[in-house]
N, C-alpha and C positions, 0 to 999 in steps of 0.2 A: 760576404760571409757564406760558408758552403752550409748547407743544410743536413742535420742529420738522415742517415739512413732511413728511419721511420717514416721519413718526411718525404724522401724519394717515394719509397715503398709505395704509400698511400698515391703519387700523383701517378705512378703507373696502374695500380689498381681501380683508378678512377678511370682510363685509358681502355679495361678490359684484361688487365694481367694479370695472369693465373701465376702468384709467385710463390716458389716453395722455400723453406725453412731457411737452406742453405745460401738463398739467392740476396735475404736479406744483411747486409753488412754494417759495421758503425756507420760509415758516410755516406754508402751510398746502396747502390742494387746490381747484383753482376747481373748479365745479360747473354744470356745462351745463343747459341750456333743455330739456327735455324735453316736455312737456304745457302749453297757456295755455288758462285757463278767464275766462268772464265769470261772474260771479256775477248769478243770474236772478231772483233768491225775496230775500225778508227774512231776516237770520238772528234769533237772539234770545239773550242772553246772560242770564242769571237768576242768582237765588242757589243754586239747586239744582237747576243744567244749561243743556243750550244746545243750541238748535240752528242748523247751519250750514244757511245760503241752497241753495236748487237753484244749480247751475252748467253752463252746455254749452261745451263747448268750444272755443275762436278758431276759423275756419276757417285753413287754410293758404291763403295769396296767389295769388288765377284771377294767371293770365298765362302766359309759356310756362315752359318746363319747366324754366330756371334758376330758376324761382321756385316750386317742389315742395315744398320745404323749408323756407319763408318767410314770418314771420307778422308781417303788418303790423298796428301798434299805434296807435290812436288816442289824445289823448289818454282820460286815465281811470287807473282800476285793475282790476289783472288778477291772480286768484291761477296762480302758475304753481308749476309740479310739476319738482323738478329732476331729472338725468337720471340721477342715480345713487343706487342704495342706499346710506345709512347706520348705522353703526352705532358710538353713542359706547361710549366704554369705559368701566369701573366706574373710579371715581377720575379721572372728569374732567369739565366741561361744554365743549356745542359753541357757536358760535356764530359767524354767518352776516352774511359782509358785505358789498356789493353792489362787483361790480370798478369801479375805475374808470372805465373805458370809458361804463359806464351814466350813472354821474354827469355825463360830460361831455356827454352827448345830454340832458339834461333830462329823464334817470331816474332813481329812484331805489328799492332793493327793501329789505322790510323785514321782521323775519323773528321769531319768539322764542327763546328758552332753548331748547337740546337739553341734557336731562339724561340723565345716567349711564345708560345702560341701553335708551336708546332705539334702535330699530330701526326702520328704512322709509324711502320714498322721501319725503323732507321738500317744504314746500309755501315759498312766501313770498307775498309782496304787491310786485307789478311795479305804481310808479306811475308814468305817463308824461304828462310834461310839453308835450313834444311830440311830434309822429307819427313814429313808427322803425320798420324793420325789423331784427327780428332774425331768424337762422335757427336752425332747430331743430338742437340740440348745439352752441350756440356757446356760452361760457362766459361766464356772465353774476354769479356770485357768488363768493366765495372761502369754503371751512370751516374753520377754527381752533381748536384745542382748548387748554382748559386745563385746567391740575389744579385740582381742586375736594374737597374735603372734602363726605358724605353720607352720608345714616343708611338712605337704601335708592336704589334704582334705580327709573327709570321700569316705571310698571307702566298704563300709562292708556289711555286708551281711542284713542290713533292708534299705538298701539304695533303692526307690523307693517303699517301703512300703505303701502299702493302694491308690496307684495312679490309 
């Protein structure tokens, strides 16, 4: 069963999240645009590790200064970094769905399992169809929890990420 919004709210708030009005929804908690990185290097995925590509960061949008905040999106793919810390709770998993709004611009962002225990500022994959601006802290994915049965908690290697 997925857990009310209220219920999300609170386990981000416990994590350090500063959530505003709008961010709160019936089911869950959208989650703002904070950091877009290009991925620059190869990564490599093995049977026994991996490693992830170099990445630099989008610039923010030259123009004037309505556009400080502003990162235009070619198409491609973009890991981006959301704006808020999280933290699932024991007895449940998270998982991350990309708002509408994205979909209807020929976006779409795509994300893994958050299991039990995990902490840090989570990452996803921004794929853009076509060329958009978004601005940074606009809310671009929703978080949802649900109760999950598990024999331990994350303990891995992105565990405190982005804190």
């Amino acid at each position: 069963m997925f857990e009310s919004g209220a219920r999300v709210a609170a386990a981000l708030e416990a994590a350090g999240a500063d959530l505003t009005a709008a961010q709160r929804q019936p089911n869950g908690v959208d989650l703002t645009l904070g950091t877009a990185y290009e991925q620059t290097t190869q990564g490599h995925i093995g049977r026994d590790g991996k490693t992830v590509g170099d990445r630099t960061p989008v610039p923010i949008a030259d123009g004037d200064a309505d556009d400080e905040d502003v990162y235009r999106f070619e198409p491609g793919a973009y890991v981006v970094e959301y704006g808020e810390p999280v933290r699932i709770p024991e007895g449940h998993v998270g998982f991350v769905y990309p708002r509408s709004s994205l979909l209807r611009n020929s976006c779409m962002l795509n994300t893994a399992v958050w299991d039990a225990g995990y902490e840090g500022v989570g990452e996803g994959l921004l794929q853009v169809g076509r060329p958009i601006t978004i601005e940074r802290d606009a809310r671009i994915a929703q978080l949802v929890l649900a109760a999950a049965d598990h024999e331990d908690t994350y303990d891995g290697e992105y565990q405190g990420e982005g804190l």
